[in-house]
C-alpha positions, 0 to 999 in steps of 0.5 A: 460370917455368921449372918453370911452362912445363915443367908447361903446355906440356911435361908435360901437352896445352895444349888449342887454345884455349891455345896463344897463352898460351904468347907471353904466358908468355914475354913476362912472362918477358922483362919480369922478366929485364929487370927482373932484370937492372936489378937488378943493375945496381944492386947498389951504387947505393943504396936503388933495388934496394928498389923494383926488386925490389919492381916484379919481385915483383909482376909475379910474383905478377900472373902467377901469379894470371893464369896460376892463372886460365889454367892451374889452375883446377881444381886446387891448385898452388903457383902461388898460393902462390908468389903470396902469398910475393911479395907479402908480401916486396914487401911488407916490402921497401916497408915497410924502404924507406919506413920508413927503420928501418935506416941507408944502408949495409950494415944495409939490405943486410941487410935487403934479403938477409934479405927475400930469403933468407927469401922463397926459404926459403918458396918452396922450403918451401910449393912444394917440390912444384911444383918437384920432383913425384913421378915418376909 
């Protein structure tokens, strides 16, 4: 989100027409600080972190296909791509917690980390560019 309000607001002109967006930018920033915040108040308290995180990927991703939509539409950011990487471990997080493959304990912990790890692994693979632009 931060590389997200660098490149629209700081790098490039924000037309007038907008200019509000930039409320909106930091409101939805604000709903998944909170969220993120929840979460760790859940580390610990069983199997909730699973639809939490879920819940904050997926206010992710909703941002990003609205923002692609506000802010890029004419050209190809990573912003859909970041998209699609929450999705899909939205995704396999609801599919560990419905599913039930692992036991209660520390085998799911593992299956939350390593859905994690994975998804930032991408992130940081498929939107390198995003977060680290060539110096023009």
């Amino acid at each position: 989100m931060n590389r997200h309000l660098d490149r629209t607001y700081v790098e490039n002109d924000v037309p007038k027409s907008k200019e509000g967006y930039l409320v909106i930018d930091f409101f939805v920033f604000f709903l998944e600080a909170c969220l993120l915040l929840w979460l760790a108040s859940l580390v610990g308290q069983g199997d909730h972190l699973f639809l939490v995180l879920t819940a904050l990927l997926l206010l992710d991703a909703l941002w990003c296909i609205v923002t692609h939509g506000i802010h890029y539409s004419n050209i190809k950011p990573s912003t859909i791509t970041w998209g699609w990487i929450n999705i899909v471990a939205a995704l396999l997080l609801l599919f560990f917690y419905f599913l039930q493959l692992f036991p209660v304990g520390a085998t799911r912990s593992w299956a939350l980390f390593s859905t994690t790890f994975v998804r930032t692994l991408a992130d940081y693979t498929f939107c390198w560019r995003f977060y680290f632009p060539a110096e023009s």
